[in-house]
C-alpha positions in Angstrom: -96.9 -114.1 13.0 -97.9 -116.5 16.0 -96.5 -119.9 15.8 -99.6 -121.2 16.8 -102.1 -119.9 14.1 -102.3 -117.9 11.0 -104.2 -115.2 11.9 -103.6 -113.9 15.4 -100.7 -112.4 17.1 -98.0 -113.1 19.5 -99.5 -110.8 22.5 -103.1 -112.6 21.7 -101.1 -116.1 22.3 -99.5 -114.4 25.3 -102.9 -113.5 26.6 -104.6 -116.6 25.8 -101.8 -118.8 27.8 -101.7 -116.6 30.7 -105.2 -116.8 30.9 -105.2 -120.5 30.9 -102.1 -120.8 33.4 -104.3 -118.3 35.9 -107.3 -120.8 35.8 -105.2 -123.9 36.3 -103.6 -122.1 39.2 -107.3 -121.0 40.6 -109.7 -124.1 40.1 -108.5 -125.5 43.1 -109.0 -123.1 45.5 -112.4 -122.4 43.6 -113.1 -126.1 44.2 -112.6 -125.8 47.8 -114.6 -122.8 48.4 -117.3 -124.7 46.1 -117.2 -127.5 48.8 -117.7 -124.6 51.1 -120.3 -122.9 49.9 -122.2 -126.4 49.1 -121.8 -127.2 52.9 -123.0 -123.3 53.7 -126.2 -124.2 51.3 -127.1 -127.3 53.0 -127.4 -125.7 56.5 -129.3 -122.4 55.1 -131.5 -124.0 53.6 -133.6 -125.5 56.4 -132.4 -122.0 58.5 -135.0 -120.4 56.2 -137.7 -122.5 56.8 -137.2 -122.5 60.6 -137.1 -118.9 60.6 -139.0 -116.8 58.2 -138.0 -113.4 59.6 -134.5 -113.9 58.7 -135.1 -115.1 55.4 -134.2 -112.3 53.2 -130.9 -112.5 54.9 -130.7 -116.1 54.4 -131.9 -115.7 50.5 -128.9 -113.2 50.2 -126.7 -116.3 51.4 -127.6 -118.6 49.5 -127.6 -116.0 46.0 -123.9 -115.6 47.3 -122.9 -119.7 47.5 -124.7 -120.1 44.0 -122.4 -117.1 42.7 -119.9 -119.4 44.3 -120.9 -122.5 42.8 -120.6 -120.5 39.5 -117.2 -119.5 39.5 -115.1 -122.2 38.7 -117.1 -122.4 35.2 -116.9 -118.7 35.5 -113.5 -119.1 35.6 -113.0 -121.4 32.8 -115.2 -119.5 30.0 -113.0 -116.8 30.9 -109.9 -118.3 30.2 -111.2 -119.8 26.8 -112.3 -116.0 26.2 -115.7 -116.9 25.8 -118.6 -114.5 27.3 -120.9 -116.3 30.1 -124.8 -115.3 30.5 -124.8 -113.4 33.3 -129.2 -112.6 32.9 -130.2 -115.2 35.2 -127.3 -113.3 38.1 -128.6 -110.0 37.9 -131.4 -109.2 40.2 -134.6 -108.5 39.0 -135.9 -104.7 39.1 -139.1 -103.2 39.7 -140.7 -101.9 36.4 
């Protein structure tokens, strides 16, 4: 028996606080690469007006600073072992 809770285990407990010491260790860094990829954002965005024939290669930076952007919430479901929707990520395919 956990000392925690009734009905789960030690090595659940065990999980559960390592997961939680990983994200407190992470967010940081996650913030700061957040403040990156917000700076990144705000110069590709008026790169793909300017230039329309390199904006599928701008569109793929900007999907990659929104994953960014995600993580450190990303990160936090994770530790609380709750499942994110990850629909709106995946790309579209062709039917």
């Amino acid at each position: 028996m956990c000392c925690c809770c009734e009905d789960c285990s030690c090595a659940e407990c065990c999980k559960v606080t390592c997961r939680v010491i990983t994200a407190i260790i992470c967010i940081p860094f996650l913030l700061v690469l957040g403040l990156l990829a917000i700076i990144c954002a705000i110069i590709a965005f008026p790169l793909k007006c300017l230039c329309p024939c390199l904006a599928p290669c701008i569109q793929g930076i900007l999907d990659l600073t929104f994953y960014i952007l995600k993580a450190p919430f990303r990160l936090v479901m994770w530790s609380v072992g709750k499942a994110t929707d990850d629909e709106e990520d995946t790309p579209l395919q062709d039917p």
